[in-house]
C-alpha angles and dihedrals in degrees: 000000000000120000111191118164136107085031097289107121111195128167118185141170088224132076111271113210132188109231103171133017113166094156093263109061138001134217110212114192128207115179108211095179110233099310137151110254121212100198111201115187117197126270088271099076089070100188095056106095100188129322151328118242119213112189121218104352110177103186144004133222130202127192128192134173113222091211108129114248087021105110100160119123132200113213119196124198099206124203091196141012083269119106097228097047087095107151094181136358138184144177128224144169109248103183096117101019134079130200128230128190125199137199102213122178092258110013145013112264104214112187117186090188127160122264113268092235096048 
């Protein structure tokens, strides 16, 4: 499933919902199902060797703002289907990245990479 608007471009294996949209900003929900995440970030981030591991992450959570000229995104890393089970959560700019998101036999693959024509 691709999402590609307000600049965010994210592919995933997974169902992407959208949980909130109140004009500002939009929640977008990817249930994962208790699975481990192997999050991989591009070349361009040099002290990250190789990954970080998340255990059983249930859900994600992205949030944009649809504010033109606003391309930051929070990412949330839930334990549960509850909102506030974040285990972890991050913001990045995403205006020449893209994110992918992978079903693999014994994990999630998450890549934050730069756009090809970046």
């Amino acid at each position: 499933m691709i999402y590609n608007k307000n600049n965010l471009y994210l592919d995933s294996d997974f169902e992407i919902r959208m949980l909130r949209d109140d004009g500002s900003d939009i929640d977008l929900f990817i249930p994962i199902g208790n699975r481990t995440l192997n999050l991989y970030f591009d070349d361009t981030i040099d002290c990250l060797n190789s990954r970080m591991q998340f255990s059983i992450v249930r859900n994600l959570v992205f949030r944009l703002s649809t504010q033109p000229h606003n391309n930051i995104l929070t990412v949330h890393m839930l334990g549960s289907i509850d909102l506030h089970s974040s285990v972890v959560n991050f913001e990045i700019d995403y205006s020449d990245y893209s994110i992918d998101i992978s079903d693999k036999e014994y994990f999630v693959e998450m890549r934050i990479e730069k756009k090809k024509n970046c």
